[in-house]
Biopython code that builds the backbone (N, CA, C, O; Angstrom):
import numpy as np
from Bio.PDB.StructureBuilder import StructureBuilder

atoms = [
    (1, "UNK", "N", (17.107, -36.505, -69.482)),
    (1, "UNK", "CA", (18.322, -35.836, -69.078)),
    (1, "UNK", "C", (19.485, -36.277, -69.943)),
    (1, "UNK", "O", (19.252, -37.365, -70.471)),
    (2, "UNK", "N", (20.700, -35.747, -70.257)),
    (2, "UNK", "CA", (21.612, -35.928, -70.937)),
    (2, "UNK", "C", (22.729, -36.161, -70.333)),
    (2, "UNK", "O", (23.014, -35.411, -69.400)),
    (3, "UNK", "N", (23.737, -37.340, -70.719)),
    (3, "UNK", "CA", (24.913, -37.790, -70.322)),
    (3, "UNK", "C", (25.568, -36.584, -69.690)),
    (3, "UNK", "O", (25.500, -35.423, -70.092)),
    (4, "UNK", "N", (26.366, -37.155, -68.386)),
    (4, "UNK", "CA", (27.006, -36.047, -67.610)),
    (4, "UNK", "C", (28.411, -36.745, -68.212)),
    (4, "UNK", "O", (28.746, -37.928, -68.283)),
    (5, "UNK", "N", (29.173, -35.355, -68.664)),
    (5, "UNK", "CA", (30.793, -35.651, -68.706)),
    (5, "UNK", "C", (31.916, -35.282, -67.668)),
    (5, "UNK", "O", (31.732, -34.284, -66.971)),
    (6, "UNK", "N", (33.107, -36.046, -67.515)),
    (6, "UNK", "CA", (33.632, -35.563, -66.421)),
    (6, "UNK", "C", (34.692, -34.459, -66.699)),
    (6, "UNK", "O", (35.151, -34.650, -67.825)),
    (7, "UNK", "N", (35.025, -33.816, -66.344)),
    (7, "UNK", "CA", (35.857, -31.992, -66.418)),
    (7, "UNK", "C", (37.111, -32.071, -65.442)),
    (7, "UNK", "O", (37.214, -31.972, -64.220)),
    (8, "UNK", "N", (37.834, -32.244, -66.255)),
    (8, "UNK", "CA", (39.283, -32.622, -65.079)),
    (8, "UNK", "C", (39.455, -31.099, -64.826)),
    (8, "UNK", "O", (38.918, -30.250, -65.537)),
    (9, "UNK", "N", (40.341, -30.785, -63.630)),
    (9, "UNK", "CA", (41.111, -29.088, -62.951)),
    (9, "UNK", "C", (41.917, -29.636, -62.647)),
    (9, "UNK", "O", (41.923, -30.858, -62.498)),
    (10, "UNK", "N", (43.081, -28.680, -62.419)),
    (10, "UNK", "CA", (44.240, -28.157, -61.567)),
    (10, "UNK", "C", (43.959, -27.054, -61.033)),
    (10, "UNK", "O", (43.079, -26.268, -61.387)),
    (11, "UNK", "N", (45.048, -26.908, -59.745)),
    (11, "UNK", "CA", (44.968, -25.782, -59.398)),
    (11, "UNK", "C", (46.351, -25.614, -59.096)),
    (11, "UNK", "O", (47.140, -26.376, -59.653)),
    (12, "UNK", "N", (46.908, -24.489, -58.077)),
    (12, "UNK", "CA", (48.343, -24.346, -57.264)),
    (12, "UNK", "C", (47.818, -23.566, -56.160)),
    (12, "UNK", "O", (46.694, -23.120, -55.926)),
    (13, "UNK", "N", (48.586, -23.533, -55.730)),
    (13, "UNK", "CA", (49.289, -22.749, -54.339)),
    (13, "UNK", "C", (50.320, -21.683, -55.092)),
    (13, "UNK", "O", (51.409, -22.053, -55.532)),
    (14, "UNK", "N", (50.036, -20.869, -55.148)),
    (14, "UNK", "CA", (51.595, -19.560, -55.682)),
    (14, "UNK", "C", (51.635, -18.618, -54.257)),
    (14, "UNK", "O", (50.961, -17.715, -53.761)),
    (15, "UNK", "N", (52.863, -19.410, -53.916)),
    (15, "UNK", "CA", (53.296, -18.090, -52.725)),
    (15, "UNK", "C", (55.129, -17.646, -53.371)),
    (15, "UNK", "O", (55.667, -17.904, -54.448)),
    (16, "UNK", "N", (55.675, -16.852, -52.057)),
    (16, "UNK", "CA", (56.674, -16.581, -52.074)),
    (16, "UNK", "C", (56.670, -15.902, -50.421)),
    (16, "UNK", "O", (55.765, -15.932, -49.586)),
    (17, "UNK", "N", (58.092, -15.278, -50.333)),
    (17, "UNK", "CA", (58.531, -14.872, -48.672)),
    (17, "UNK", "C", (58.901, -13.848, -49.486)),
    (17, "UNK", "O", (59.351, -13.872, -50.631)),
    (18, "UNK", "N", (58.579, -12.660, -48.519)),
    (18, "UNK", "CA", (58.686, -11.248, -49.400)),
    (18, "UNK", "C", (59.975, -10.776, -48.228)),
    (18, "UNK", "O", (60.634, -11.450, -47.435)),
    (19, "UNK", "N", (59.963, -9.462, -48.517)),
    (19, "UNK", "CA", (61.563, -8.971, -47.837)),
    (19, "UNK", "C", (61.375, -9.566, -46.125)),
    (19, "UNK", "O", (62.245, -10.288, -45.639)),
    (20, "UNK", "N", (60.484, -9.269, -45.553)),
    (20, "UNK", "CA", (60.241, -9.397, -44.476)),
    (20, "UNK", "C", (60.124, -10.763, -43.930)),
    (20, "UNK", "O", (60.216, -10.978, -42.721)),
    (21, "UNK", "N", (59.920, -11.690, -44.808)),
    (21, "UNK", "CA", (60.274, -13.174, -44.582)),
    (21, "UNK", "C", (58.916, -13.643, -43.879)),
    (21, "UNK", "O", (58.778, -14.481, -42.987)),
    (22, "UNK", "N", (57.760, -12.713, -44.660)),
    (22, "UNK", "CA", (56.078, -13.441, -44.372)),
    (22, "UNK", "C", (55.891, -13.999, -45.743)),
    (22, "UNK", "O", (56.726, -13.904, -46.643)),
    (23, "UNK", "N", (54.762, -14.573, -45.832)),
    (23, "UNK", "CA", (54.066, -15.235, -46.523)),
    (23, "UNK", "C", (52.997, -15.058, -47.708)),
    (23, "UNK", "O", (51.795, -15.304, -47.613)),
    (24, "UNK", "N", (53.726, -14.545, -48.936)),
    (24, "UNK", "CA", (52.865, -13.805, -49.912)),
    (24, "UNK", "C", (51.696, -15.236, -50.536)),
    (24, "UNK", "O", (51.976, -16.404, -50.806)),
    (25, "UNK", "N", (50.584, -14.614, -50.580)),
    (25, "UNK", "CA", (50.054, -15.763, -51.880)),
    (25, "UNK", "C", (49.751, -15.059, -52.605)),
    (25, "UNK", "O", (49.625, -13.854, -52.384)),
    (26, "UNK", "N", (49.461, -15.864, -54.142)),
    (26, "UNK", "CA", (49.175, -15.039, -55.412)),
    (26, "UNK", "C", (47.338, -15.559, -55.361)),
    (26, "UNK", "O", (46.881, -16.684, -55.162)),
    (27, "UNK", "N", (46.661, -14.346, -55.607)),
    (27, "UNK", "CA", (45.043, -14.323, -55.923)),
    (27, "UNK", "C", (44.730, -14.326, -57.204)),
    (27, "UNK", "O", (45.592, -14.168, -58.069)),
    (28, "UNK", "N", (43.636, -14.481, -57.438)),
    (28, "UNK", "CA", (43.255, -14.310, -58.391)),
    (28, "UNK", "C", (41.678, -13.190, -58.521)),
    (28, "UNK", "O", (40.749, -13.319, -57.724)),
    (29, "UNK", "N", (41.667, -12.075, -59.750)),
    (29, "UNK", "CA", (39.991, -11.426, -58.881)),
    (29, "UNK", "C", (39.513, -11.822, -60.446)),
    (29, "UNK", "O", (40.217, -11.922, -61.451)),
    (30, "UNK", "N", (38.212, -11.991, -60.305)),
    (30, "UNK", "CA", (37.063, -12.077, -60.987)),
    (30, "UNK", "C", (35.937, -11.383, -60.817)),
    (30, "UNK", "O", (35.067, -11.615, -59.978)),
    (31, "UNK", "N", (35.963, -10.099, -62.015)),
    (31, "UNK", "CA", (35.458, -9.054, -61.615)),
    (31, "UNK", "C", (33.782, -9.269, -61.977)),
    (31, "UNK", "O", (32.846, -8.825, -61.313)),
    (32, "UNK", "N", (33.708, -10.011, -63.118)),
    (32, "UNK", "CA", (32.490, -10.804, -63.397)),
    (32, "UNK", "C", (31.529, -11.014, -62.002)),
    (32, "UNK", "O", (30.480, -10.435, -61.719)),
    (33, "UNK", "N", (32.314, -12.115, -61.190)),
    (33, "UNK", "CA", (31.911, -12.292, -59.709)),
    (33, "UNK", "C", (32.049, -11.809, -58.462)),
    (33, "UNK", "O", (31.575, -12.184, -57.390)),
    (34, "UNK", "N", (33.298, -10.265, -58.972)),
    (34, "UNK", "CA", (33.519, -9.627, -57.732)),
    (34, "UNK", "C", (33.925, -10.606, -56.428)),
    (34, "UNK", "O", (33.364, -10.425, -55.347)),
    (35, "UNK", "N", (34.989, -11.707, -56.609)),
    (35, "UNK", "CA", (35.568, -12.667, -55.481)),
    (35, "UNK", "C", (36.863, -12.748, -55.939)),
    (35, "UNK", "O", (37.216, -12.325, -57.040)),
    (36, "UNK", "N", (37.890, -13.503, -54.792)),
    (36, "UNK", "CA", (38.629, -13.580, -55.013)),
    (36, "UNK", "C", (38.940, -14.981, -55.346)),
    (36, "UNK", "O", (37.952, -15.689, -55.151)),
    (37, "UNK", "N", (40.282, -15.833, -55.917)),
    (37, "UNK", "CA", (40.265, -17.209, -55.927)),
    (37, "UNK", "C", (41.459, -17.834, -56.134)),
    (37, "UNK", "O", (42.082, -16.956, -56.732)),
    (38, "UNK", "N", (42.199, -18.780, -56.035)),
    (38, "UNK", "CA", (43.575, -19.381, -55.911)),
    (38, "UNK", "C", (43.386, -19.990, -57.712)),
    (38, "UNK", "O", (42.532, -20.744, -58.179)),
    (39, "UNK", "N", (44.343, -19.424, -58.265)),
    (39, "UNK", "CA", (44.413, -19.829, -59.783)),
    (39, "UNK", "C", (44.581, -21.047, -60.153)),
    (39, "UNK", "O", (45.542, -21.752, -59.845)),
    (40, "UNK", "N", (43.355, -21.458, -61.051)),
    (40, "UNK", "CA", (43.059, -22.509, -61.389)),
    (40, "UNK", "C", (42.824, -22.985, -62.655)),
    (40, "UNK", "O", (42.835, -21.884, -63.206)),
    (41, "UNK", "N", (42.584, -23.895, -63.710)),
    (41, "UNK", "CA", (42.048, -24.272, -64.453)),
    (41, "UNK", "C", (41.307, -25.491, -65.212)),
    (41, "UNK", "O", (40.815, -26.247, -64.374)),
    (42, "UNK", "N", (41.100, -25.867, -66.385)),
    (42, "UNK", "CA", (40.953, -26.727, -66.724)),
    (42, "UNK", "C", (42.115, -27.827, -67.601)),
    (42, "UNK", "O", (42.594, -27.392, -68.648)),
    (43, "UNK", "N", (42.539, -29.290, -67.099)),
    (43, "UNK", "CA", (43.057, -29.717, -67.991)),
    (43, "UNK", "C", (43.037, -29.742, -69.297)),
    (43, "UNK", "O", (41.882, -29.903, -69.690)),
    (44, "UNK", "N", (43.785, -29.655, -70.135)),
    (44, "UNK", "CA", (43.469, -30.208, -71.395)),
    (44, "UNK", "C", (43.983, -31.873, -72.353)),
    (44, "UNK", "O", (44.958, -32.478, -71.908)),
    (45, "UNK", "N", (43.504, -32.242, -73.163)),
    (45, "UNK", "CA", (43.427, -33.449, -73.531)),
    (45, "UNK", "C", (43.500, -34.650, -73.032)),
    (45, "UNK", "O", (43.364, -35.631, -73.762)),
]
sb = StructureBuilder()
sb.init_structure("model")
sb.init_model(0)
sb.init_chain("A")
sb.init_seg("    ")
for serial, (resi, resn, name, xyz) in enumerate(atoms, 1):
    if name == "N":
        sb.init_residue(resn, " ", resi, " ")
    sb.init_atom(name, np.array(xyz, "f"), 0.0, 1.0, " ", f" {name:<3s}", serial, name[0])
structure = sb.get_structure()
């Protein structure tokens, strides 16, 4: 088997209060996987 490396992420929370003063979040779609997901990525360096 071959050395496992470790893979740092971030992620967020993206909301806002829309006119009505509810609770927007921002999605993310991945049509590849057909899901939805809270935007994320990989660190770099």
């Amino acid at each position: 088997m071959g050395e496992v490396s470790e893979i740092q992420a971030a992620g967020a929370i993206v909301w806002r209060r829309n006119e009505s003063d509810a609770i927007e979040i921002a999605l993310v779609h991945r049509p590849k996987y057909d899901d939805w997901s809270m935007p994320k990525g990989k660190v770099e360096g």
